[in-house]
PyMOL commands that place a pseudoatom at each C-alpha (Angstrom):
pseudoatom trace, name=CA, resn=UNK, resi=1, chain=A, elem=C, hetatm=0, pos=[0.000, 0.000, 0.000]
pseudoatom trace, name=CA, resn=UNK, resi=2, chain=A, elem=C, hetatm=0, pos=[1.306, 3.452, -1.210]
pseudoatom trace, name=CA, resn=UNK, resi=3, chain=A, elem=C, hetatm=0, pos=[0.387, 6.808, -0.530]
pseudoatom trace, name=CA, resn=UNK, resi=4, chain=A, elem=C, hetatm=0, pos=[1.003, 9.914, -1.696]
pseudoatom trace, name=CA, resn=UNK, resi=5, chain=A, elem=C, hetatm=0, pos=[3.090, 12.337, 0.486]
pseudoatom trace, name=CA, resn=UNK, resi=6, chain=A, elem=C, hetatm=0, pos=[0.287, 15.633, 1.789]
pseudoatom trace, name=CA, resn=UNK, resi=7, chain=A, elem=C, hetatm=0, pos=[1.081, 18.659, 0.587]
pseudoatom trace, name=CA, resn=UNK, resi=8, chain=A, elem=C, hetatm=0, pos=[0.013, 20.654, 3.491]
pseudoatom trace, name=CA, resn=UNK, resi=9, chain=A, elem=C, hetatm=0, pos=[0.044, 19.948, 7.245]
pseudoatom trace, name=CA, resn=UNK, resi=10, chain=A, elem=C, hetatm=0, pos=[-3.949, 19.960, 7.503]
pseudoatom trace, name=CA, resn=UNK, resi=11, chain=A, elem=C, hetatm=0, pos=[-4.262, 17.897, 4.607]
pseudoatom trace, name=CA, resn=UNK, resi=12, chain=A, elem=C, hetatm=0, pos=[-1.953, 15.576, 6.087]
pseudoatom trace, name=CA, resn=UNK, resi=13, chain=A, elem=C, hetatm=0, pos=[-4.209, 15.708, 9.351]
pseudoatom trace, name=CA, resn=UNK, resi=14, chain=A, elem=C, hetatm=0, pos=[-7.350, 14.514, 7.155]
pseudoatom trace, name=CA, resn=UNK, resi=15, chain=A, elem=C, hetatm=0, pos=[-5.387, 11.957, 5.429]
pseudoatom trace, name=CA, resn=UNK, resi=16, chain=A, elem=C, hetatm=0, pos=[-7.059, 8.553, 6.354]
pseudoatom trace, name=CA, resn=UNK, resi=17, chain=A, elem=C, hetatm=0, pos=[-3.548, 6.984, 7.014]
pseudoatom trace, name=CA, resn=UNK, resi=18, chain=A, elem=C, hetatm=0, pos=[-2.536, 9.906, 9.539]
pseudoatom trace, name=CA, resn=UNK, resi=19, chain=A, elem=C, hetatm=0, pos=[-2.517, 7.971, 12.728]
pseudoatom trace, name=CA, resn=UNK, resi=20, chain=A, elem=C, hetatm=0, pos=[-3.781, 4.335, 11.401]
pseudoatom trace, name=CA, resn=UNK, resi=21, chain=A, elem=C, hetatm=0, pos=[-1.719, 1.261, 12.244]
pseudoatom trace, name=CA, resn=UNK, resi=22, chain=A, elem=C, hetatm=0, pos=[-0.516, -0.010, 8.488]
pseudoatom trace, name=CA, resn=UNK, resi=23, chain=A, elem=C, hetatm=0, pos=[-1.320, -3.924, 8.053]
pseudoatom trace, name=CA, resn=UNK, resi=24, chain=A, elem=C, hetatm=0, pos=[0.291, -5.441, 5.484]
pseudoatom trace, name=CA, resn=UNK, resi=25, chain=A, elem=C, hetatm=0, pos=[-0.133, -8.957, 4.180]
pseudoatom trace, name=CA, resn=UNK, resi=26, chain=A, elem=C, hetatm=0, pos=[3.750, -9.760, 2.885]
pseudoatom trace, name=CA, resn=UNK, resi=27, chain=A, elem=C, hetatm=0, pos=[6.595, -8.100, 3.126]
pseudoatom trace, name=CA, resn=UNK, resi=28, chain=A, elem=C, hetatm=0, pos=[10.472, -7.716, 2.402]
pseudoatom trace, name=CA, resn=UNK, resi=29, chain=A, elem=C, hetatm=0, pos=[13.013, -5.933, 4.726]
pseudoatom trace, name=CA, resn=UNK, resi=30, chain=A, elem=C, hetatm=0, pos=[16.481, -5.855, 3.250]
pseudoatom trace, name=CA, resn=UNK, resi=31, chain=A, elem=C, hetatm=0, pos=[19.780, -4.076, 5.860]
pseudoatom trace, name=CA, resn=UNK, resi=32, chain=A, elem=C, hetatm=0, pos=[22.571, -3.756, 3.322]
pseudoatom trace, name=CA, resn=UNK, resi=33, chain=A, elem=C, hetatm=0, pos=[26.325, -2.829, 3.988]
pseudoatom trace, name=CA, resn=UNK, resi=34, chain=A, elem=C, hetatm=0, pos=[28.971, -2.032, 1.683]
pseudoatom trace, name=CA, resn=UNK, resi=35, chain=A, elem=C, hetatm=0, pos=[27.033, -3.089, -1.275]
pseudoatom trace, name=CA, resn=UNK, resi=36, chain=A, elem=C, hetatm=0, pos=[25.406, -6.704, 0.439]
pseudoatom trace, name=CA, resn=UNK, resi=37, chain=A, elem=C, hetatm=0, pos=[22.545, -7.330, 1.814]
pseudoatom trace, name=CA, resn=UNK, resi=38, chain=A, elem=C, hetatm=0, pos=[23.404, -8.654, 5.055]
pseudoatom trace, name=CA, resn=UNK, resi=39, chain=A, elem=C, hetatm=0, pos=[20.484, -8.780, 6.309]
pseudoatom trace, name=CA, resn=UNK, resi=40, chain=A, elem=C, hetatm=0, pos=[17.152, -10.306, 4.444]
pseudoatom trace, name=CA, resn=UNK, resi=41, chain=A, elem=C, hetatm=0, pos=[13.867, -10.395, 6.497]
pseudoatom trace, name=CA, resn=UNK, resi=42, chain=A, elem=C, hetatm=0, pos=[10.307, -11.885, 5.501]
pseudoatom trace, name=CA, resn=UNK, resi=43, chain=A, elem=C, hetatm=0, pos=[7.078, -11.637, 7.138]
pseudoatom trace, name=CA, resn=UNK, resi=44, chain=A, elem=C, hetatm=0, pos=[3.779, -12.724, 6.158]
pseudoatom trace, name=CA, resn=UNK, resi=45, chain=A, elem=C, hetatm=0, pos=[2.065, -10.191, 8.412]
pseudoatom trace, name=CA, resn=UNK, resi=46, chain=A, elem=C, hetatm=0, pos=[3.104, -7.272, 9.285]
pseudoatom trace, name=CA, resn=UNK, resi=47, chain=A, elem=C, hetatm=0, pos=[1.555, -4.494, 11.424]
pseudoatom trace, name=CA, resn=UNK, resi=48, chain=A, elem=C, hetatm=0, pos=[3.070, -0.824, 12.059]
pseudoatom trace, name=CA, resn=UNK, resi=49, chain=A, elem=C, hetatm=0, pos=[1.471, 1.677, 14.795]
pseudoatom trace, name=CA, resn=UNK, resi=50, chain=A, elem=C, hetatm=0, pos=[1.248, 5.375, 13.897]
pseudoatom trace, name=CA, resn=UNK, resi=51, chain=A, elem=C, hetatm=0, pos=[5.066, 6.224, 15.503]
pseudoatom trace, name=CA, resn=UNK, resi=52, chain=A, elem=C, hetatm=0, pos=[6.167, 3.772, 12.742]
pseudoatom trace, name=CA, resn=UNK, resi=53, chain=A, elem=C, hetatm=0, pos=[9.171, 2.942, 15.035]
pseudoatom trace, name=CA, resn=UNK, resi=54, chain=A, elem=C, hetatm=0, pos=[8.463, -0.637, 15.658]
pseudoatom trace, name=CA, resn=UNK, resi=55, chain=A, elem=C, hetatm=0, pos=[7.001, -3.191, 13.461]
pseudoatom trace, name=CA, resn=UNK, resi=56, chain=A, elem=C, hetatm=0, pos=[4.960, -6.146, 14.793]
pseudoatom trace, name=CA, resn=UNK, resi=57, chain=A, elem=C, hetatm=0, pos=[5.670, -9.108, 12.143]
pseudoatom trace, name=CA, resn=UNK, resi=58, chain=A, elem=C, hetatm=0, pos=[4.220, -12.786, 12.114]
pseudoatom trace, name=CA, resn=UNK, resi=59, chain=A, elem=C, hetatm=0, pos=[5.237, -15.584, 10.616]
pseudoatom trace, name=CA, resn=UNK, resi=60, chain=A, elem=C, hetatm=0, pos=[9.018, -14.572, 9.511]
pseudoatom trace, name=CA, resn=UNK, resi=61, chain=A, elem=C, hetatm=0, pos=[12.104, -15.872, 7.821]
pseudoatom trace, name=CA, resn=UNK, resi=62, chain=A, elem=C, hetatm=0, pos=[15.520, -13.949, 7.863]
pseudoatom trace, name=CA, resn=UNK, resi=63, chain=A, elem=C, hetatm=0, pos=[18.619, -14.542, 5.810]
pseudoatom trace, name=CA, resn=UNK, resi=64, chain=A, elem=C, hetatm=0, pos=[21.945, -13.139, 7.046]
pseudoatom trace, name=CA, resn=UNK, resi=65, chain=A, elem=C, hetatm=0, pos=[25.042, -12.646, 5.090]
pseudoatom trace, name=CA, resn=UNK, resi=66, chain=A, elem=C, hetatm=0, pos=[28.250, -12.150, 5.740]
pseudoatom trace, name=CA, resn=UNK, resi=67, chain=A, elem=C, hetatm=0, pos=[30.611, -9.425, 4.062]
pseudoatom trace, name=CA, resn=UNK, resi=68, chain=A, elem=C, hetatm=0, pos=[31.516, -11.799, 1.573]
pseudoatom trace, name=CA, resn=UNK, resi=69, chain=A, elem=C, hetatm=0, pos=[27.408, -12.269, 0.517]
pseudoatom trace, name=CA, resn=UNK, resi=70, chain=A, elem=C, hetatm=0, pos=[27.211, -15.744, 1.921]
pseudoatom trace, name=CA, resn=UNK, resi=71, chain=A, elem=C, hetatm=0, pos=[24.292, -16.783, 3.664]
pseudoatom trace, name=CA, resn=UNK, resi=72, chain=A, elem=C, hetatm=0, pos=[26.384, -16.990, 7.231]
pseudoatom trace, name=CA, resn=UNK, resi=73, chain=A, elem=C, hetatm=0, pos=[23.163, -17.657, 9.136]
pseudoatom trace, name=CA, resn=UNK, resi=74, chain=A, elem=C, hetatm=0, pos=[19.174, -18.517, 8.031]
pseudoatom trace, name=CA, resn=UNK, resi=75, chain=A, elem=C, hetatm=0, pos=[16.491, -19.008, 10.934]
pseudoatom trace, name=CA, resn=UNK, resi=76, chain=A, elem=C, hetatm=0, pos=[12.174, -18.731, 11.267]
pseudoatom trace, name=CA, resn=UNK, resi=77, chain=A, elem=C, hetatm=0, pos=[10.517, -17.783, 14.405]
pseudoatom trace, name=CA, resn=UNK, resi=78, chain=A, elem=C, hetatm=0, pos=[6.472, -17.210, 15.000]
pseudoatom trace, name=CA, resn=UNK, resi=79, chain=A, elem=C, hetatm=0, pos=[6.886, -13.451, 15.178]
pseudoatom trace, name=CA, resn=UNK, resi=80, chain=A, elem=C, hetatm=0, pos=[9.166, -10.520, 15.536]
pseudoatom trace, name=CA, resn=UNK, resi=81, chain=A, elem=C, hetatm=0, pos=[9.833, -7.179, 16.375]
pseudoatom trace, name=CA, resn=UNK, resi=82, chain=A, elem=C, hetatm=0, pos=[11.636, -4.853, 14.582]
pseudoatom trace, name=CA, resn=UNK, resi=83, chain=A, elem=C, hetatm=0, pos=[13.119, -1.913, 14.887]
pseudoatom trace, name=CA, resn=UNK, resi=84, chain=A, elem=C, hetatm=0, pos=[12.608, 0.231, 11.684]
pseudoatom trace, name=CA, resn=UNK, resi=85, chain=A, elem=C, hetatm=0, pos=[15.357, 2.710, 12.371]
pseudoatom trace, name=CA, resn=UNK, resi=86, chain=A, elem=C, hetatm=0, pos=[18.171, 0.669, 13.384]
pseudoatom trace, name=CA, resn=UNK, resi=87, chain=A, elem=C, hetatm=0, pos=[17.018, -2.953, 11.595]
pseudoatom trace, name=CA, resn=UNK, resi=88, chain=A, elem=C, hetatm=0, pos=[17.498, -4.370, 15.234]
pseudoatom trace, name=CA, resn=UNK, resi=89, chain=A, elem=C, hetatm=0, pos=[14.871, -7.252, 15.928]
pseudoatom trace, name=CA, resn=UNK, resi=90, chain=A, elem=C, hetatm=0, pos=[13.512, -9.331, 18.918]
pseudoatom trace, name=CA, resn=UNK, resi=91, chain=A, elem=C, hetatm=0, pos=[12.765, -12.680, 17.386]
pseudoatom trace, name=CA, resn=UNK, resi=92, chain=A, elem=C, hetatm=0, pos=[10.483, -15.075, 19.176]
pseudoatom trace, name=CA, resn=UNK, resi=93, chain=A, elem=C, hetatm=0, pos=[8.167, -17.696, 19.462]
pseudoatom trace, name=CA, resn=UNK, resi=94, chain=A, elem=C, hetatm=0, pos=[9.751, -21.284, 17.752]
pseudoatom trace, name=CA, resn=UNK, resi=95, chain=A, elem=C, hetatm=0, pos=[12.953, -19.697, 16.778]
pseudoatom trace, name=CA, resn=UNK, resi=96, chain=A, elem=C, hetatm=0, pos=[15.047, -22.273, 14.922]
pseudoatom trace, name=CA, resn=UNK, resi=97, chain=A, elem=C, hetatm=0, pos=[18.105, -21.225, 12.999]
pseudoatom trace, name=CA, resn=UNK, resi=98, chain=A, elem=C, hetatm=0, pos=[21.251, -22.661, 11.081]
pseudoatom trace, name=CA, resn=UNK, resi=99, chain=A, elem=C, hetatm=0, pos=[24.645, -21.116, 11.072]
pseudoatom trace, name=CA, resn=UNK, resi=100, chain=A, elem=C, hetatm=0, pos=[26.937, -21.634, 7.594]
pseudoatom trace, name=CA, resn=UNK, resi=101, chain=A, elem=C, hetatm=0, pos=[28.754, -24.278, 8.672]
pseudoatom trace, name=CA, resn=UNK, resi=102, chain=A, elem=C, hetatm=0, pos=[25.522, -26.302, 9.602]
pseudoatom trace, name=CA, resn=UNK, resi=103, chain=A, elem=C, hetatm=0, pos=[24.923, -25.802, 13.319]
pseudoatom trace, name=CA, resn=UNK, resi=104, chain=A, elem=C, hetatm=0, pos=[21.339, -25.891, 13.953]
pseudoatom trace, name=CA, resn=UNK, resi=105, chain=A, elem=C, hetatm=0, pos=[20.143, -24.054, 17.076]
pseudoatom trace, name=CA, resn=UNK, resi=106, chain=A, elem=C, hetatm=0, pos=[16.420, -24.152, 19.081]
pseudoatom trace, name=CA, resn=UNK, resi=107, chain=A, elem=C, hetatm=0, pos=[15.859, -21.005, 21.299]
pseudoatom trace, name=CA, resn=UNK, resi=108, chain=A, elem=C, hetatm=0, pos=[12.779, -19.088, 23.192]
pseudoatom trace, name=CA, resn=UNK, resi=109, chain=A, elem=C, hetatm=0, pos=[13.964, -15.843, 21.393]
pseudoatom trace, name=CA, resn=UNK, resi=110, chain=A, elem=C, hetatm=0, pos=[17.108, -14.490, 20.066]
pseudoatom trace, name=CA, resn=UNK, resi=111, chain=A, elem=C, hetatm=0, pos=[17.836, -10.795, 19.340]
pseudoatom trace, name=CA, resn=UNK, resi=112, chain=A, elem=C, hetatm=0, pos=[19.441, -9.323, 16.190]
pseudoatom trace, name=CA, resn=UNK, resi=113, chain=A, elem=C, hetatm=0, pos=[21.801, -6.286, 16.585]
pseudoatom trace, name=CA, resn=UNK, resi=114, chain=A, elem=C, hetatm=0, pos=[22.386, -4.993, 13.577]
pseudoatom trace, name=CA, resn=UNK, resi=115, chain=A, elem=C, hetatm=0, pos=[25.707, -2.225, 14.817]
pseudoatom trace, name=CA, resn=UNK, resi=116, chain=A, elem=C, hetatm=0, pos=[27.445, -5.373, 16.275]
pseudoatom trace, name=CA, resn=UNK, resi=117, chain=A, elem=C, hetatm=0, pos=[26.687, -7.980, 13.644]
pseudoatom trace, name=CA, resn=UNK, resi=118, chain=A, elem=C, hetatm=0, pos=[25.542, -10.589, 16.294]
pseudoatom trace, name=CA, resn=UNK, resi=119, chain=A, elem=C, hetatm=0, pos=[22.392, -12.619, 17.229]
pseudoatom trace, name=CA, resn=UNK, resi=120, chain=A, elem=C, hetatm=0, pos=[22.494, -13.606, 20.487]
pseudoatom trace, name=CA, resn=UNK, resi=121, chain=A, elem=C, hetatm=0, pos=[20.023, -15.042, 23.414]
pseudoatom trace, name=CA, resn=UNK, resi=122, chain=A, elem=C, hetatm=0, pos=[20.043, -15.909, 27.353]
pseudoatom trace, name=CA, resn=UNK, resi=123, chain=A, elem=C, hetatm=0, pos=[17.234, -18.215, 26.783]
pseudoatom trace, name=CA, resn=UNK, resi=124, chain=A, elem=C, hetatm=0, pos=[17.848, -21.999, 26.858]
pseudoatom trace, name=CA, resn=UNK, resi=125, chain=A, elem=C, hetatm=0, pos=[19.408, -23.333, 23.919]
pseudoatom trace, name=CA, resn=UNK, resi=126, chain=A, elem=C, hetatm=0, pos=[19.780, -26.495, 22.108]
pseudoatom trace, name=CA, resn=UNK, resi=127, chain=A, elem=C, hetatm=0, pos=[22.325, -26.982, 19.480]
pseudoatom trace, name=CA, resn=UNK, resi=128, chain=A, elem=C, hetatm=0, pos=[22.520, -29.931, 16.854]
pseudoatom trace, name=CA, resn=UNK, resi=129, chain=A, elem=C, hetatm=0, pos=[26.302, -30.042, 15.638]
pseudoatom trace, name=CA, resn=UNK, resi=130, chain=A, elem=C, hetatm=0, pos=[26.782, -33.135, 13.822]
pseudoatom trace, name=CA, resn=UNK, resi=131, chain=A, elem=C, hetatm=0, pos=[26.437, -36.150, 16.248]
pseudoatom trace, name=CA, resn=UNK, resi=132, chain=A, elem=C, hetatm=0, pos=[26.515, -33.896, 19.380]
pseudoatom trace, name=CA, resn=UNK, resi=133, chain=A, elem=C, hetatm=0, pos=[23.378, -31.598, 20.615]
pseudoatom trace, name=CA, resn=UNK, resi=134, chain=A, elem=C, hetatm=0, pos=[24.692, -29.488, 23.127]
pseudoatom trace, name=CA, resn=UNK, resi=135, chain=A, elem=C, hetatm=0, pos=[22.343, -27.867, 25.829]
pseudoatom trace, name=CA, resn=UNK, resi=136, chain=A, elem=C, hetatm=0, pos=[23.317, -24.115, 27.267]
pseudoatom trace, name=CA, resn=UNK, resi=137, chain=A, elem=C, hetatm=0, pos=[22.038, -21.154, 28.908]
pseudoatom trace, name=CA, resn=UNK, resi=138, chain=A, elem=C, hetatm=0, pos=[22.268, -18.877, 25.635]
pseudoatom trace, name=CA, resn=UNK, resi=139, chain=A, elem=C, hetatm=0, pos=[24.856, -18.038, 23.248]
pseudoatom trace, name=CA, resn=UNK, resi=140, chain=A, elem=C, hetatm=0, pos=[26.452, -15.509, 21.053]
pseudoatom trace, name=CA, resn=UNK, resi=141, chain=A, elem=C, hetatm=0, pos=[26.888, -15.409, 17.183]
pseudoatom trace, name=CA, resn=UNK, resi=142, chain=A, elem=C, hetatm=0, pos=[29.036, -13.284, 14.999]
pseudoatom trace, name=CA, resn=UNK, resi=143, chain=A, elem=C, hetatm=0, pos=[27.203, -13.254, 11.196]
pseudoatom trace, name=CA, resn=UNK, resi=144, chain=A, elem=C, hetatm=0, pos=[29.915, -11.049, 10.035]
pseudoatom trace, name=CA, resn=UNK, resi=145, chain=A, elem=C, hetatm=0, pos=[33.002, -13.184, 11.004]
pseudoatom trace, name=CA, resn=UNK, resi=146, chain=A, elem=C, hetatm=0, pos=[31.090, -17.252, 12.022]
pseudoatom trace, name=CA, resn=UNK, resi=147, chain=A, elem=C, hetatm=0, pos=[32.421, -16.853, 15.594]
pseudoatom trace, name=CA, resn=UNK, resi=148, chain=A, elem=C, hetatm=0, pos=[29.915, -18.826, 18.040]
pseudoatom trace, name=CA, resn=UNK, resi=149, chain=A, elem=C, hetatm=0, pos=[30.447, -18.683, 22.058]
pseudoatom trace, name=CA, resn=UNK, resi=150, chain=A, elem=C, hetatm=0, pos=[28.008, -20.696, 23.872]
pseudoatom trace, name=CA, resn=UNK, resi=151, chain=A, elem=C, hetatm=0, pos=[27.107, -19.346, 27.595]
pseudoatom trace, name=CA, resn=UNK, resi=152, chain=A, elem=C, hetatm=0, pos=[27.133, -20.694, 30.898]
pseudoatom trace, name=CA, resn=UNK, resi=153, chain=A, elem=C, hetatm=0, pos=[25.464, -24.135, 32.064]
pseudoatom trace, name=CA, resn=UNK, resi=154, chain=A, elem=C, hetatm=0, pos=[26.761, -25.821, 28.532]
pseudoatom trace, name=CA, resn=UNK, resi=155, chain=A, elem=C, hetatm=0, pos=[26.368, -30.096, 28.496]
pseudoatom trace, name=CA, resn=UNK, resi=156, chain=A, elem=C, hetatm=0, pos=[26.968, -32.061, 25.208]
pseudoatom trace, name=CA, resn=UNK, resi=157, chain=A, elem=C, hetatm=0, pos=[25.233, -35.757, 24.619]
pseudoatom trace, name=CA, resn=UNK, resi=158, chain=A, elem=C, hetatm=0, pos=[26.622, -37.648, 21.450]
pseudoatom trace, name=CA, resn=UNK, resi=159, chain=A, elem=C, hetatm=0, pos=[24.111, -39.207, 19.632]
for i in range(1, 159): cmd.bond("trace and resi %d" % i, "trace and resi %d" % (i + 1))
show_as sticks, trace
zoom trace
């Protein structure tokens, strides 16, 4: 949905979008740096309030890349908020993800900071790495350069 920009303040106050929450059915949020998009991010649902600073998204998919444009780290997660200024999200609900070199991780939530590069959580966390799952109290990932730091509490079973 489009709309044209007011050309005066009171038409802008009589504008039926002045104010209204934005719904949108689909959509595509791309963060790019140096020429790549490092960051990807589809929603199927997607609502904004009148501030516009935080979107409300359901059902979403995100593809991150590192500076190179390869897809360093891929998850999905039942819904998400994001940050419109910054690209910053808080990703929760069913989060499941999978770093470039295969790891698959099974979180609560994770958060996505775009300045720093790194998804990160303090949730539980599982992680599937081969023929070991390890277990841990949260963990930290770098998209930009693949380095992974699980946090306190970690156990590893071999399958």
């Amino acid at each position: 949905m489009w709309a044209a920009a007011p050309s005066s303040a009171q038409e802008a106050a009589e504008s039926p979008v002045a104010g209204a929450t934005l719904r949108f059915a689909g959509m595509t949020f791309t963060a790019s740096r140096d020429e790549q998009n490092e960051l990807v991010l589809q929603a199927e649902k997607v609502l904004i309030p009148p501030d516009g600073e935080v979107a409300d998204l359901d059902g979403v998919h995100v593809v991150m890349n590192d500076p190179r444009g390869r897809k360093s780290f891929e998850m999905t997660c039942a819904r998400a908020d994001l940050q419109m200024d910054s690209a910053d999200f808080r990703a929760e609900g069913d989060v499941e993800g999978i770093t470039g070199d295969g790891r698959r991780i099974y979180t609560p939530w994770l958060i996505w900071d775009n300045a720093t590069g790194e998804v990160s959580t303090e949730a539980k966390v599982r992680i599937v790495d081969g023929q070991h799952t390890l277990h841990g109290r949260g963990f930290r990932y770098n998209v930009r350069d693949g380095r992974f730091v699980l946090r306190g509490g970690a156990s590893v079973v071999q399958e």
